[in-house]
N, C-alpha and C positions, 0 to 999 in steps of 0.2 A: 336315545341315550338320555335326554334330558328327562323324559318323562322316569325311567330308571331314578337317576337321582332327585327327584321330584320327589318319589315316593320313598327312598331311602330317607330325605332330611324329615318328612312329617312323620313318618314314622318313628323314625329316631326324636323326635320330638316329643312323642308320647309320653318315653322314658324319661328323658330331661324333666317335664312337667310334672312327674308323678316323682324324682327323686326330691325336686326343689321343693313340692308342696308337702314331702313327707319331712324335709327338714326343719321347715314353718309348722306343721302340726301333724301327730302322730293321726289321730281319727281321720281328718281329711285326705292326709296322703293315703290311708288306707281305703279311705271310701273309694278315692280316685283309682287306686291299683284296681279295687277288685270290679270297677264297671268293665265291663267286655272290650274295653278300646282298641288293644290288638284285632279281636276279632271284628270287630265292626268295619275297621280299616280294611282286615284282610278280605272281609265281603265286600268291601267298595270296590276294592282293588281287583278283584276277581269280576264285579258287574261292570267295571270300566274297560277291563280288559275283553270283555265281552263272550264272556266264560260260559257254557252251557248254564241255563238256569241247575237243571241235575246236579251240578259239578256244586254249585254254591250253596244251595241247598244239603248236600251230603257233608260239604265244609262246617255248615253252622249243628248238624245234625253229629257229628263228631268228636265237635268241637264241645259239644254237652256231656258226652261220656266218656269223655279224657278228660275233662273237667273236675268231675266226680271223683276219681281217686287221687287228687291230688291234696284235698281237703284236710285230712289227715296231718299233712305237712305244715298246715297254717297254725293246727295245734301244739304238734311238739314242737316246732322251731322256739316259742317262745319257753318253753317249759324246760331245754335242753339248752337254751341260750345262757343264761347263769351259770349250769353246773362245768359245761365243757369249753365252752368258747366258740367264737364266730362260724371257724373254719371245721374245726370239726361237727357243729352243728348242722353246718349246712352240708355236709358229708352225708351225716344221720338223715336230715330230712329228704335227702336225692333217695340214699338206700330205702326208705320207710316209703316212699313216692313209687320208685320202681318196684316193691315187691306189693305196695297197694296195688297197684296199676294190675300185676299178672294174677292177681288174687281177684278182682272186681271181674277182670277180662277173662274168667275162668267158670265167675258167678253168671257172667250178662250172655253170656255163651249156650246155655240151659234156656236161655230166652230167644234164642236165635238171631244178638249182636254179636257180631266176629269182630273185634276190637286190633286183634294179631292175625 
């Protein structure tokens, strides 16, 4: 149990750290978001838990082509941020994410990744 909430608080840490340094400065909180820190965590946490090498390896290898259509997102949010507001923005960029994602997962498919 402890070790559970062990990994819940650093975890949850990440976000704290990356909302307080995006409040202090736009560029650095964004450098900090887009370093892989979740996933580096999630690989630590998978080699501690002592997870088939396989398993963690197909996590980081995943974790690249889920990455990929999300990108898109980091574009419009800012560019639909002025005209509509927070909330519907971040509406549009979930939609424009999940139909990137089924269009990419359709492309990478022809290449024989199975994404779905």
């Amino acid at each position: 149990m402890a070790w559970l909430v062990t990994k819940y608080l650093l975890s949850a840490a990440v976000v704290v750290v990356v909302s307080e340094l995006a409040k202090r400065s736009d560029r650095l909180g964004g450098f900090v978001a887009a370093l892989p820190l979740v996933t580096v965590l999630a690989l630590v946490w998978l080699h501690v838990e002592n997870q088939p090498e396989q398993r963690i390896a197909n996590h980081a290898w995943y974790t690249f082509w889920y990455v990929v259509p999300t990108l898109p997102m980091f574009l419009a949010f800012p560019a639909l941020l002025p005209r509509i507001g927070f909330w519907p923005t971040l509406l549009a960029c979930v939609a424009i994410t999940v139909a990137c994602f089924g269009l990419f997962a359709l492309l990478v498919r022809r290449f024989g990744i199975e994404l779905l």
